[in-house]
Every structure is written in structure tokens, then in C-alpha cells.
C-alpha positions in Angstrom: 194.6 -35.5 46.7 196.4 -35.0 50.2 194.6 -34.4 52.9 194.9 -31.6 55.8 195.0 -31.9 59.2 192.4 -29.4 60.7 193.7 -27.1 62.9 191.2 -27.5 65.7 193.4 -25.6 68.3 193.6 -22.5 66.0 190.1 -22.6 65.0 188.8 -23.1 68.5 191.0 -19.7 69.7 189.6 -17.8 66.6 186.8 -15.0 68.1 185.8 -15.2 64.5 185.0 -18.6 64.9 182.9 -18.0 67.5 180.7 -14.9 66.0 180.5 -17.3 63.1 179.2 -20.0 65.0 176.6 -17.9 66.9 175.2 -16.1 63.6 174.7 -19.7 62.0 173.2 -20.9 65.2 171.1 -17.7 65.2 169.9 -17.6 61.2 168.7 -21.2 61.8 166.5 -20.6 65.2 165.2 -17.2 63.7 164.3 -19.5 60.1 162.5 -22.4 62.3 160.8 -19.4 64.2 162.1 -20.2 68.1 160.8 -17.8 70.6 163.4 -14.7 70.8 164.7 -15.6 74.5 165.3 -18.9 73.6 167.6 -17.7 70.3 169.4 -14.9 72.9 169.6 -17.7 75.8 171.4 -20.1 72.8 173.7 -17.1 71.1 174.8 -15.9 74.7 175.8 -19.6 75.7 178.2 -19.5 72.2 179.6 -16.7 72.7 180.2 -17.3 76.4 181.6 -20.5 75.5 183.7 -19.1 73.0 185.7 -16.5 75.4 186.5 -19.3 77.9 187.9 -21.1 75.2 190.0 -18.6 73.6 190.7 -17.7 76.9 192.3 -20.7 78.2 193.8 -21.4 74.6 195.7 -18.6 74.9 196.5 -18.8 78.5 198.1 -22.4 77.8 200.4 -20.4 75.1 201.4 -18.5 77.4 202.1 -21.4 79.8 203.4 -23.0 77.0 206.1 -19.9 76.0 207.4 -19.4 79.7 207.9 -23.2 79.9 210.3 -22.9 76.7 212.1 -19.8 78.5 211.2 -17.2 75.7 212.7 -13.6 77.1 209.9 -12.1 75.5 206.4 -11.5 76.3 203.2 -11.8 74.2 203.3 -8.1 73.0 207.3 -8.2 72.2 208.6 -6.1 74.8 210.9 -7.6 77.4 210.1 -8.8 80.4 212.1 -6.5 82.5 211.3 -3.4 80.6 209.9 -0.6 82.3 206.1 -0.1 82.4 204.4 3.2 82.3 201.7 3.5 85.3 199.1 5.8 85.1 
């Protein structure tokens, strides 16, 4: 049987991930009956935790894709392309 790699970067940038990590965290301090501040305090933490992750995860990509000299952007569109301001 071979075995996989885990893609730790990936599962660390996933928001799913997160929420997952947050109900589980969430089902077990609502089963062993912890005080209702102490379960919010605990989920908020996650989640906070979470967003700076994928946040910096996907700002090193973007590092990561200007380094490489890719013409495009994140969303596909050129760089130089006009923008639309409101």
C-alpha cells in the first residue's frame, strides 16, 4: 500500500477546514457541557486562527506567482488591464 503525503499547506488554506475544525471543537465542549462563553471564546479563536492562516497562505501565493513573473493576476485578467472604478 503506498502512502500519501498530506497536503498540510492545502488543508491549512481550506475555510472548510476551518468551519470543520470549529464544529468538532464545538460538538465536543457542548457534549462535555462547558459553559457557553467558554465554547464561543474557543470557536472564535478557530475561526480567527483560521482566516490569518488562509490569509497569509494565500498571500505567500501571491508572493510566490509575482516571483515566477506570471503576467497574470489571481482572477485571470492582466495586470495592465483596465479597471472599472465606481
Amino acid at each position: 500500500m503506498k502512502t500519501e503525503k498530506i497536503d498540510w499547506k492545502g488543508k491549512l488554506s481550506s475555510r472548510k477546514f476551518w468551519m470543520c475544525l470549529a464544529g468538532l471543537v464545538l460538538s465536543m465542549l457542548v457534549t462535555f457541557d462547558v459553559g457557553s462563553v467558554l465554547a464561543e471564546r474557543v470557536v472564535g479563536m478557530i475561526t480567527a486562527f483560521g482566516a490569518v492562516a488562509v490569509y497569509i497562505l494565500a498571500e505567500a501565493s501571491v508572493d510566490r506567482a509575482h516571483e515566477e513573473g506570471h503576467d497574470e493576476d489571481i482572477d485571470g485578467s492582466a495586470p495592465d488591464a483596465e479597471v472599472d472604478e465606481w
